[in-house]
N, C-alpha and C positions, 0 to 999 in steps of 0.2 A: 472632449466630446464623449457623451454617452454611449455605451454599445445599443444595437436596437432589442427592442423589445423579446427578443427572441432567443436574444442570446443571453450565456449568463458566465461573467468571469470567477476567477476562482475566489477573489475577493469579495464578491457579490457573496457567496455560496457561506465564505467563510464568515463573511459577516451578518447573517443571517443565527446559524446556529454557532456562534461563538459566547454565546451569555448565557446559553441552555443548562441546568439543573443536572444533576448526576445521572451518569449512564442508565437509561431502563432495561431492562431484561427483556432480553430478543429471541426469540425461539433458535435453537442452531439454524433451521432452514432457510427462516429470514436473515438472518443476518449475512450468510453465506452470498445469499442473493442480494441483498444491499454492500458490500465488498465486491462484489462481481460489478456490480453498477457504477460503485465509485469509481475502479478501476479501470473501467472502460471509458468513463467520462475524463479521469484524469489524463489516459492516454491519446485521446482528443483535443482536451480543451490548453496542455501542457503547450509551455512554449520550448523550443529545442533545446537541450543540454541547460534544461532546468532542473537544479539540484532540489529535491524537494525533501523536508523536514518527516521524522514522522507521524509528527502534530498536523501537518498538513494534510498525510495521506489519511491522518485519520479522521478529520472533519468532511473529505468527499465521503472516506464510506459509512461514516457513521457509528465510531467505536472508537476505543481508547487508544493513542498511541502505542502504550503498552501490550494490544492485543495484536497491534501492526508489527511490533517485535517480535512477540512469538509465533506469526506466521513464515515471517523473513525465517526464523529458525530453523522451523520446522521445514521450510522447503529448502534450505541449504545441506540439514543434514538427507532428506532423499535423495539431493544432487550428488552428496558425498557420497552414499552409497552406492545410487547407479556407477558413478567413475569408477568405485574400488572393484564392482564385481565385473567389469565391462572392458573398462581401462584403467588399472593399478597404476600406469607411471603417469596418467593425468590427475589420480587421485591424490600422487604424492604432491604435485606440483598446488592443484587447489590446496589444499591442505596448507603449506607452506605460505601460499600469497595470504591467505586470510588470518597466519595466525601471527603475520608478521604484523 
């Protein structure tokens, strides 16, 4: 059975701009806010203890896999540093779990 007209699954979404021509050039501010949009649609439209790819996450917001990579980065290492300057013995322990 179809979803209603209203609604739109992730397959829907995905098969939509799955055949699309090479990334265009997105001003940072747009892009920022098309990531914020995907993000919030994913954490919506996601079904529970849905492991999602980051091909996946990158077709909601609309950028490369590889730039979903190096945001996951980029916000891991801020996480790393708030724990070291805030709480050292949780810094050790993240530190440990992720490089195991």
């Amino acid at each position: 059975m179809r979803n209603p007209p209203n609604e739109i699954t992730r397959d829907d979404f995905a098969s939509r701009f799955s055949g699309r021509a090479a990334p265009r050039r997105v001003p940072p501010g747009e892009r920022k806010q098309s990531i914020d949009l995907g993000l919030a649609l994913l954490s919506v439209l996601r079904h529970p203890n849905e492991t999602l790819t980051y091909a996946d996450i990158a077709v909601w917001c609309d950028c490369t896999p590889g730039f979903i990579l190096l945001v996951e980065q980029k916000a891991f290492r801020k996480l790393r540093r708030a724990l070291e300057c805030r709480y050292p013995e949780l810094a050790v322990e993240f530190r440990d779990f992720f490089s195991a």
